[in-house]
N, C-alpha and C positions, 0 to 999 in steps of 0.2 A: 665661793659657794655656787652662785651661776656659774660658774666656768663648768663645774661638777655636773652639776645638773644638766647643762647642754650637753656634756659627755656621755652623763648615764642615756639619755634621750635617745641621741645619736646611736651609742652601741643599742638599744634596746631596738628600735624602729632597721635595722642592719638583721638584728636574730630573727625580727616576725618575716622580713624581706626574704632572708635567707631559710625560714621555713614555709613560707607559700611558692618557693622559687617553681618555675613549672621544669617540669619532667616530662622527657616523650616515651609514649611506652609504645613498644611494637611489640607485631604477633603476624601470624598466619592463621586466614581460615578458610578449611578443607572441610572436605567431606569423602568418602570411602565410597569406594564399588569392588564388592569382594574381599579380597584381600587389597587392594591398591589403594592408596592415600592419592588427592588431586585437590589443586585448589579450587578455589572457589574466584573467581576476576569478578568485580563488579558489587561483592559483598559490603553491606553499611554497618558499620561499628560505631554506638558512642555512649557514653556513660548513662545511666540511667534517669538521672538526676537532670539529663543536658538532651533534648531530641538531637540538636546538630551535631553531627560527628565526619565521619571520612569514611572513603569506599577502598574495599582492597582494590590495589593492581593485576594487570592479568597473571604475575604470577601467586596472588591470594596475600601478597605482601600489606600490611600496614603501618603508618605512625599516624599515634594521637597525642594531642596532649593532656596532661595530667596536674589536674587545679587541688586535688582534693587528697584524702588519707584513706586509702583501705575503701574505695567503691564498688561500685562495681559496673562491669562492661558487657554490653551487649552488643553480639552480631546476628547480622538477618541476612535473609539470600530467597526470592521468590521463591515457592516450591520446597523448600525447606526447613526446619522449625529452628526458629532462636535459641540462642545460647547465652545464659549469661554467666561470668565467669568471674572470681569473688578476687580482686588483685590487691595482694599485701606485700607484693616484693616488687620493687617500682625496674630492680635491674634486670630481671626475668623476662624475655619474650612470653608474649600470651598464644597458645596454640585453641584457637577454635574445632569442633568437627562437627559439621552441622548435618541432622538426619534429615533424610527425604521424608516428605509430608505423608507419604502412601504409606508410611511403617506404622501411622497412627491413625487413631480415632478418627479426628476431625479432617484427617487428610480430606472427603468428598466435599463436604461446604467448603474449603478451601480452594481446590480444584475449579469449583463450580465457579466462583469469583474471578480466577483467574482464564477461564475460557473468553469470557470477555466484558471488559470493567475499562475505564476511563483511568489512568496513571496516574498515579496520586503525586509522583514524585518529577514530572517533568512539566515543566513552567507552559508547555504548550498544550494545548485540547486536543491531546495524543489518546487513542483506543488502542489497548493490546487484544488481540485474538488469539488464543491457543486454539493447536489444533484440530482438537473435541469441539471447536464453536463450528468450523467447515464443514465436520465429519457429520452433520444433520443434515446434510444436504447431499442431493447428487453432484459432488464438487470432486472432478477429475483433475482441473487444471485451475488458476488463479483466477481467471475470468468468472470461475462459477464459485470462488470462494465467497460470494459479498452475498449470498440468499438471504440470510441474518442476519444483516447489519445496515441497520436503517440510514447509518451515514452514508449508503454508497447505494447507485441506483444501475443493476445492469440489465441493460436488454440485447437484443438483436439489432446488430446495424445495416441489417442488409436481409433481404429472403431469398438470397440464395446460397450463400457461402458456407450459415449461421454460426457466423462469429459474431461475440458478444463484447458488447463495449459497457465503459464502465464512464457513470457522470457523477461529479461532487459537487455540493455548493451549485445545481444547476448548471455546473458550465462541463463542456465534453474531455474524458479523459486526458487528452493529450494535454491538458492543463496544470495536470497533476502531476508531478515530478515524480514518478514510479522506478525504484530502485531495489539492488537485489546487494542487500547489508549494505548499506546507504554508498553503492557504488550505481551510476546511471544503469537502467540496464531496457525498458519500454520507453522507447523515445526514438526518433527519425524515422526509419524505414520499420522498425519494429513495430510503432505506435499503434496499427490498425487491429496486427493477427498475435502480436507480441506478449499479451496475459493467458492465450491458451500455449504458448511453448513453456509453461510453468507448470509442471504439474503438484498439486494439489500435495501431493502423497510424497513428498520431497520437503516440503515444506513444516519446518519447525514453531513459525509462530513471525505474525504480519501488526504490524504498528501505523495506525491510519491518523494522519495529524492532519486537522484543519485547519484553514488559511495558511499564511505566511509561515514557511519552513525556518530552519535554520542555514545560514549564512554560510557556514559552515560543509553544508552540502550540495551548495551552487546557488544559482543566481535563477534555475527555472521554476519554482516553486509559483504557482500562482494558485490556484484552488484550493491545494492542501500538499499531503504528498503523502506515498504509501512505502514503507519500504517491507520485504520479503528476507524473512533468516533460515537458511535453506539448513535442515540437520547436519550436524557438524560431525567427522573422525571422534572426537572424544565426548560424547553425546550417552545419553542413556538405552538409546538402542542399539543392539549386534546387527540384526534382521529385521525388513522390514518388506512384507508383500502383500499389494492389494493391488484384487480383482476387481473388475466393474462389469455390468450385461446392462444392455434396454432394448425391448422392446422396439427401437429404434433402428437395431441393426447395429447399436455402438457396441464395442468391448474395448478395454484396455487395462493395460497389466504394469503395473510400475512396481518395482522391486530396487532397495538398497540391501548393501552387506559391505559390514567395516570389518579392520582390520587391523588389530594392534601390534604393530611390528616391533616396541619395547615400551616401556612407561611412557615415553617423551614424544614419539612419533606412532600416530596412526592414521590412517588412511580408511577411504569407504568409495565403494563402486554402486554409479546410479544406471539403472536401464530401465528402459519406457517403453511399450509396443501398443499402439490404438490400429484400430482397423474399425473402418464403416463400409460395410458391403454392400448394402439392401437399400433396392427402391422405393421410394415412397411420394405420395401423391394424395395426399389424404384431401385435400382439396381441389383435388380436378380442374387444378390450373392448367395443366400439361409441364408443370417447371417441377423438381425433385424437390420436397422440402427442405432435408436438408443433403448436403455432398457426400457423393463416396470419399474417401479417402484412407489414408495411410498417413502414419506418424510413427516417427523413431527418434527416439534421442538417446546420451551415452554421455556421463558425466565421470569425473573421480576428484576426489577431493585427497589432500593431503593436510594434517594439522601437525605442528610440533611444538615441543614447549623445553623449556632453558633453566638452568636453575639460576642462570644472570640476568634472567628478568627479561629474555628476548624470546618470541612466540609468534607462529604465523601461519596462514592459510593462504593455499593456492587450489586453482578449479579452474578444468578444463571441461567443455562441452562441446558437442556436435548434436545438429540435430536436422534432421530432414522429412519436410511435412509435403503430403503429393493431396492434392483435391479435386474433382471432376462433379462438376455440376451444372445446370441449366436445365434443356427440356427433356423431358422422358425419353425421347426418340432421339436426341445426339448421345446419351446413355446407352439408348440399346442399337447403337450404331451408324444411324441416318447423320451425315456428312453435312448437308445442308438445314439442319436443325442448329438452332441457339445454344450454344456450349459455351461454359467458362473452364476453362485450366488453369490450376492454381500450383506454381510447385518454390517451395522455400528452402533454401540453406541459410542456416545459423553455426558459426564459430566461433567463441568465445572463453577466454584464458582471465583469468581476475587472479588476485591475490592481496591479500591484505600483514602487515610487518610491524612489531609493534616492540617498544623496548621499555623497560620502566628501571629506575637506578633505583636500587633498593635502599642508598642513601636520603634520598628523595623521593619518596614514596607519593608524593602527589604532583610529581612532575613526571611527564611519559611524552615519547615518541610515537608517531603512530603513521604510515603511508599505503596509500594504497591505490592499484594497477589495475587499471582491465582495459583489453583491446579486442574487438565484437568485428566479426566480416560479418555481412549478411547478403544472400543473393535473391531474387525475386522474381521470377516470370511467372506474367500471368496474361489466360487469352480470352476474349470476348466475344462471340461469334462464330459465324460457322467454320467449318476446318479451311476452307477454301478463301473465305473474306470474313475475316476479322482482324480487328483492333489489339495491339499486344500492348501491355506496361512492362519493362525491363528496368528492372534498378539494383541498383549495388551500394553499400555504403560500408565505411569502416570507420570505426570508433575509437580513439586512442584516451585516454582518460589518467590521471595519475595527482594523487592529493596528499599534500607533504601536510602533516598538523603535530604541531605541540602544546599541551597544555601542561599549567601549571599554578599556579597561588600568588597572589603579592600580598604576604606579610603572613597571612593566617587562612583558615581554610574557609571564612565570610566571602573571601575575593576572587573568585579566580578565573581564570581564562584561557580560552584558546585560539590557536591563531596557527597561518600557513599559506604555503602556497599551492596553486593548484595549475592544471593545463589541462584544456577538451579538444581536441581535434576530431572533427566530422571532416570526410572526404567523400561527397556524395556523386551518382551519375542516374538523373533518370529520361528514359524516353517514353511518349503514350502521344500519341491523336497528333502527329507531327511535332511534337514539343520535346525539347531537348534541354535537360537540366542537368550542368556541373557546380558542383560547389565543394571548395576546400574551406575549411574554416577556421582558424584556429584562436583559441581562448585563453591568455593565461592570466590567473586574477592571484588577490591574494587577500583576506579574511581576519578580519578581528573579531574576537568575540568575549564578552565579558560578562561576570553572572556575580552579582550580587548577594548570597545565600547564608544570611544569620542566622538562619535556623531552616529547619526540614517544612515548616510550615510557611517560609517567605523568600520568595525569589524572586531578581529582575534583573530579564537577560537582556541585552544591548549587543547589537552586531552590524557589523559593514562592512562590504567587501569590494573591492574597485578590478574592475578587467578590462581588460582591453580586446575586443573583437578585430579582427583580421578585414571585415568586411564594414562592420558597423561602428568602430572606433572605441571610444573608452565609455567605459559605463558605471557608475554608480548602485550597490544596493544596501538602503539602510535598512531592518529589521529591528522588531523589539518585542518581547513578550515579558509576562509579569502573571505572579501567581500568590494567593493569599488563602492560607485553609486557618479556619476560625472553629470556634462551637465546639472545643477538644477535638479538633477536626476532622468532623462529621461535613463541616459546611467548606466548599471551595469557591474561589473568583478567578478568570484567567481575564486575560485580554490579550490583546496582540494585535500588530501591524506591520507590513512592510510591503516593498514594493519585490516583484517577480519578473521580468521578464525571459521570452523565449523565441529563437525562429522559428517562424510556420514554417511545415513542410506541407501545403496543401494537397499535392496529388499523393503521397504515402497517407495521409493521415484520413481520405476522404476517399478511401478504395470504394466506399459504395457509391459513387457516380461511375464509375465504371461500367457495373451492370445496369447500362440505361444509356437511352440514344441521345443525351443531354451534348450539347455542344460545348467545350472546355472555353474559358476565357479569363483570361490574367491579364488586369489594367493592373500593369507595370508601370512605380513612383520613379524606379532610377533602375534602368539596365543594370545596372553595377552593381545591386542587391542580388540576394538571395532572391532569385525568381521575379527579381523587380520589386520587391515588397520591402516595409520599411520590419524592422522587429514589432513584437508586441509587446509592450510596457503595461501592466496593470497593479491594482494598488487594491490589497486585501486587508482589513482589519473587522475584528471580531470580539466576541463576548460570551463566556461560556459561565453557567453556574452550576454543581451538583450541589447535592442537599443527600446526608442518610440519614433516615429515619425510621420510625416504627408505627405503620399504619394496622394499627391495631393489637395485633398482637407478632403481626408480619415485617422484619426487616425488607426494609428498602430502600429506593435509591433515585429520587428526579433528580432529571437535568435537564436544562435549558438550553441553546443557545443561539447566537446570531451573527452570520456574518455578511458581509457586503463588501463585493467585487466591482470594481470600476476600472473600465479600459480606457488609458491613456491614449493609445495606440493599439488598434488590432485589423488582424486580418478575416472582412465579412465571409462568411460563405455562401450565397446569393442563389437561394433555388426557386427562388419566386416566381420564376417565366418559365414556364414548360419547356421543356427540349434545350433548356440555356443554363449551363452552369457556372458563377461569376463567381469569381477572386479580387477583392479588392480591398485596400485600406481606408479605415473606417478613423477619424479624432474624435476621442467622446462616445464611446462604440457603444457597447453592451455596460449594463448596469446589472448585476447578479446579488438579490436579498434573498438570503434562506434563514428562515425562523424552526429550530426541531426543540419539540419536548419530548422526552423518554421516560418512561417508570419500568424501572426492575424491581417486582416483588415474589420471595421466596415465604409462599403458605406454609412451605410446609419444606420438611429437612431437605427434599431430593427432588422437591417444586423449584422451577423458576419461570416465571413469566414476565414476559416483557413486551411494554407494550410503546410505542411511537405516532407520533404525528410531523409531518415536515413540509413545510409551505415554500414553495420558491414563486419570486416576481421578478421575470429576468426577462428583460427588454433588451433589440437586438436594432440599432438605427441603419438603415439599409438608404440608398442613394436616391431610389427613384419613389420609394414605398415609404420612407418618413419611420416614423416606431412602430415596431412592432412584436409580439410575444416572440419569443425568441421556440424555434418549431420543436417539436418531439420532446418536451416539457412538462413534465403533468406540476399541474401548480399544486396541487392539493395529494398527497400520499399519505395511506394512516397503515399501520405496519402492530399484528400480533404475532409471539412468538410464544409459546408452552414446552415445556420441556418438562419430564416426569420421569426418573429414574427408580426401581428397586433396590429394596436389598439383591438381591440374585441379578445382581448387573442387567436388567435389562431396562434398554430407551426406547424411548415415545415422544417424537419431538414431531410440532406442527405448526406450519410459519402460514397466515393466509395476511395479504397484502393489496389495500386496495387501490388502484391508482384514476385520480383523477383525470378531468380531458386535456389533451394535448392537441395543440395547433397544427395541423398538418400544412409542409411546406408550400406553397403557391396554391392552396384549393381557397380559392372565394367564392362564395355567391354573389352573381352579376348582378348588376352591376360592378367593376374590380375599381372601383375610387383609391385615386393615391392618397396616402396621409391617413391608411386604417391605422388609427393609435390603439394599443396594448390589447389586449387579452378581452376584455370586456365587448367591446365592439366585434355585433350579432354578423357583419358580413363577412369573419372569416370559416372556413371550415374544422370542424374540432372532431378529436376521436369523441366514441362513449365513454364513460366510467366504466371499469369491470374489475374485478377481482382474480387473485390467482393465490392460489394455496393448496401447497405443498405438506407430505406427509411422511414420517419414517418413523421405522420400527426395528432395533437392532438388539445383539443378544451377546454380551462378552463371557468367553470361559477362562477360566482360569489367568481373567489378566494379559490375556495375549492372542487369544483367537475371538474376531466378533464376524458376526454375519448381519447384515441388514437385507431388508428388502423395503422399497419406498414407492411413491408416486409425486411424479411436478405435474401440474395443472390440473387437479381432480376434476375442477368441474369443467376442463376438457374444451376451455375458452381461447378463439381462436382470433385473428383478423381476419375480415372477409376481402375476399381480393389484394391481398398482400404486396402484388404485382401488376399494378396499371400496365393496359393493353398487353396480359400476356397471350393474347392470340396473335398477334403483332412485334415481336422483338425485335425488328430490326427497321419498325418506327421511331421517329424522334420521339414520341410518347410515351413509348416504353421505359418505364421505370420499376427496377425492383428496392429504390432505396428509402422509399416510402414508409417505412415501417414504426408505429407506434404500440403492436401487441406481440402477444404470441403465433408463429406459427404454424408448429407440429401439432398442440393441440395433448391431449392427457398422454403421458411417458410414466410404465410401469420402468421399473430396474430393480437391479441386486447386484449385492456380490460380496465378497470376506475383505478384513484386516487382518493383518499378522503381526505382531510387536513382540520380539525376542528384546531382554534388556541384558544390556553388557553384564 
């Protein structure tokens, strides 16, 4: 009788086994443009019952597994409305087609969220911007994209050039690992002019992470990093043309048009034409505000796609930028007047290859190429006796990655290898700089994810520099959303390092009689310099809620930079420009709090605060506020949309004092420590706020007309001794405000959609 009984057990605990056995079910999901069916890459699929699920492959391929009887399946896709699809036949592929958000109702609160919102779904303190967040502003090129986004601070790094740099977490752009679809693309010889050969009107949509990057996309990530997804061949626009005018004298005209050469392959041509012709002098320096100039660039991109699951883009540019600027009088011809010549070539081929085995649905190949010439002469001084920078540099670049799962899709990882070759050559003030470099590393990366609401990424990647020997970088980040997740936690840490390029990166001592000087650690470095090693970690929190009757949205957060290793930029002595290596350098705390609140259906305001405490320890001066800094910035944005498509958006911003480089009150006592202490010289507080008003017809033609700096706030004297240029005194790199001063502008969009 027990024999029986074990038996019946046995067979019975065998039928419940063999009826919960899992099953994997696959599907496809697409979406339509016209008559044409196209997947969807990147889409998240999972039972209803289950938040964690899997994401299609780039060709919209999935496998999930199947616990349950007759559920049901849900797919999502940004921009898109979900679908959920009722599965009773376990051997059937499931065919998603998911509708564009604009076919419905709530497409515009939808939209509005996606213009620009914190990632819900990426373990790091990543912001998305679409490209309706840029278009409130007068944003030509990528430089002038950050107007509205209190995580990024851009001004004027020079008053003559006005080219605009950008700072995060307090510390200077070149800190920031800036990439064009997470291939290098603002870095070396680029870093200074490199965010305006971006234009604006090319760009599909920019993803700002603070602190420590991913592993994954190299080892220079220190501040944060930005990466640029420029519109793609198989994209929702045919056409694409916008005008720009100001008051300034500026105009420029960027234009796309794709081209569907069969379902699988199409193709899109970019063209660009700026021109500044007009003199101006609005402050009676005798120096031009801002350069005349010319700019052209010439882009084409090709995409194609496989029904075996292989798919890839390639893109070729040129581009060439001419600029003429300094005193009025070497403009209107006088040979012995202060002149700068600025002229640039850019060359640059990328391509990215990617393969997914549709056996394996969450295992994919992926590589990707770019190799950047860039040429640069530029002159300072009269026609007759002046100072030239000449420099060349070539970029080869190329990152093997595979990822894939161990065991179930809780686990999974990716990993590869990678190689950077920089080949640089520059000359200026007698200084002669060659550098080859070459990088090849290789990347683990591992992610944690039992569900959509909890993640912890883990990554390390080991390289070996050509010059600097083998290097180490570990990373880690983690993410928890709670409260039916309304409430999120991130953190993260890791370590960044990068070589200084000082003379590319610090073009503004150029314009200025400053004396160049590199205390050189070892010959045999990069310019004598050691690398720069720092160590980034962070804390972020969002919270939504409902203030009142008003959805909304705080967040928090805080990060702190610490240089292991860096290279000072020392402008403290008048007429003397220092380079040198700093142990223990700079220390960078940024604290921001932000509210997004929508009054009202086609209201959104938004409002920011953000504190930086960044100390810069210098050789001979002890600590001190690190210059061109404002500690204190508070940041309003309004945006108010009709029914009848028209915008109203107005961003005013107010920035606290900034330390200007070497101005003390004398006594100059060594060992002034931080920000607080009355003997150094600081800007005023002022404010700047920006206005626009634009008008869409039918979906596809909008017109704007705007103003930057209404109430028309300037710096006074921009340009120490500019009656004097070609004293050691003169400096034009001085600069903490604006200074054109109030800029009307207009001009149309064009958006045909495929």
């Amino acid at each position: 009788m027990k024999k029986i009984i074990l038996l019946v057990t046995l067979l019975s605990s065998l039928w419940v086994q063999g009826q919960h056995e899992q099953h994997d079910i696959s599907g496809t999901v697409t979406y339509t443009i016209g008559d044409k069916i196209r997947p969807i890459a990147g889409a998240f699929v999972h039972w209803q019952e289950n938040p964690s699920g899997v994401y299609a492959d780039s060709t919209g391929h999935f496998r999930i597994e199947h616990h349950h009887e007759a559920p049901y399946l849900i797919a999502s896709f940004a921009s898109y409305k979900s679908d959920t699809i009722y599965v009773n036949d376990l051997t059937r592929p499931v065919v998603f087609t998911l509708k564009d958000q604009n076919e419905l109702q709530g497409a515009t609160v939808f939209a509005k969220k996606l213009s620009y919102s914190l990632s819900k779904l990426d373990p790091r303190t990543t912001i998305l911007m679409g490209e309706r967040e840029f278009q409130k502003a007068a944003c030509c090129n990528l430089s002038e994209s950050f107007e509205n986004s209190p995580a990024i601070d851009a001004s004027f790094a020079d008053a003559v050039t006005g080219t605009k740099q950008i700072k995060m977490l307090g510390l200077d752009g070149f800190y920031t690992l800036i990439g064009q679809e997470y291939m290098p693309s603002v870095r070396t010889l680029n870093s200074y002019y490199g965010l305006s050969y971006i234009p604006s009107a090319w760009v599909d949509a920019i993803q700002i992470t603070k602190g420590a990057g991913s592993v994954v996309n190299g080892y220079e990530s220190i501040a944060g990093q930005i990466n640029v997804e420029l519109k793609k061949p198989f994209g929702k626009e045919k056409l694409v043309l916008d005008q720009f005018v100001s008051d300034g004298g500026r105009s420029e005209t960027d234009f796309m048009y794709v081209k569907d050469i069969n379902q699988k392959v199409a193709t899109s041509v970019f063209g660009r034409y700026a021109y500044r012709g007009s003199n101006f002098d609005r402050n009676n320096d005798g120096f031009l505000d801002v350069p005349l100039s010319k700019d052209y660039k010439l882009m084409n991109r090709w995409q194609f796609i496989t029904d075996v699951g292989l798919e890839g883009i390639a893109t070729a540019s040129y581009q060439r930028n001419t600029q003429e600027a300094g005193q009025t009088a070497f403009a209107n011809g006088d040979k012995n007047a202060y002149g700068i010549g600025i002229d640039a070539e850019v060359f640059d081929v990328s391509a990215k290859l990617g393969k997914v085995n549709k056996n394996k649905p969450n295992s994919s190949f992926g590589s990707q190429y770019n190799f950047n010439h860039s040429n640069l002469t530029s002159t300072y001084g009269s026609v007759e006796d002046n100072e030239s920078y000449e420099a060349r540099a070539d970029q080869a670049y190329v990152n093997l990655l595979y990822q894939s799962i161990i065991g179930n899709t809780f686990h999974q990882y990716q990993t590869g290898l990678s190689f950077l070759f920089d080949n640089t050559s520059e000359r200026y003030a007698g200084f002669y700089f060659t550098r080859q470099e070459a990088v090849p590393g290789a990347f683990f990366e591992y992610t944690y994810k039992p569900k959509e609401t909890f993640s912890l990424v883990g990554g390390i990647r080991t390289d070996y520099n050509s010059i600097y020997g083998l290097s180490i970088t570990p990373r880690f980040h983690g993410k928890y959303r709670f409260n039916q997740e309304k409430t999120s936690l991130r953190m993260s840490a890791g370590l960044g390092r990068r070589t200084s390029n000082p003379l590319a990166q610090n073009q503004q001592i150029f314009a200025s009689g400053r004396t160049l000087i590199i205390e050189m650690t070892d010959p045999n470095l990069a310019y004598g310099l050691e690398q720069e090693v720092a160590l980034n970690s962070g804390l972020s929190f969002e919270h939504e809620f409902r203030l009142l009757f008003m959805p909304a949205t705080i967040g928090l957060d805080y990060f702190n930079t610490t240089f292991l290793q860096e290279v000072v930029v020392d402008r403290e002595t008048e007429g003397v420009a220092r380079f040198y290596n700093m142990k223990n350098g700079t220390r960078a705390h940024s604290f921001q709090t932000q509210l997004d609140v929508q009054p009202a259906r086609r209201t959104d305001i938004r409002i920011a605060y953000r504190m930086f405490d960044v100390e810069t320890k210098y050789k001979d001066l002890g600590t001190l506020a690190k210059p061109f800094i404002s500690r204190h910035r508070a940041f309003i944005n309004l945006t108010q949309k009709t029914r009848k498509d028209w915008q109203f958006s107005s961003t005013a911003t107010w920035y606290g004092r900034q330390r200007i480089a070497g101005k003390f009150y004398p006594p100059n006592p060594p060992n002034i420590n931080l920000i607080y202490n009355p003997n150094y010289i600081a800007s005023p507080n002022f404010i700047l706020w920006n206005a626009q008003i634009s008008k869409t017809f039918k979906k596809q033609f909008e017109v704007y007309i705007g103003a930057e700096n209404l109430l028309n706030y300037k710096q006074e004297n921009p340009i120490q001794e500019a009656d004097k240029p070609f004293s050691s005194n003169f400096d034009a790199g001085l600069v903490w405000g604006p200074i054109f001063g109030r800029m009307i502008y207009g001009g149309f969009r064009l958006r045909l959609k495929s």
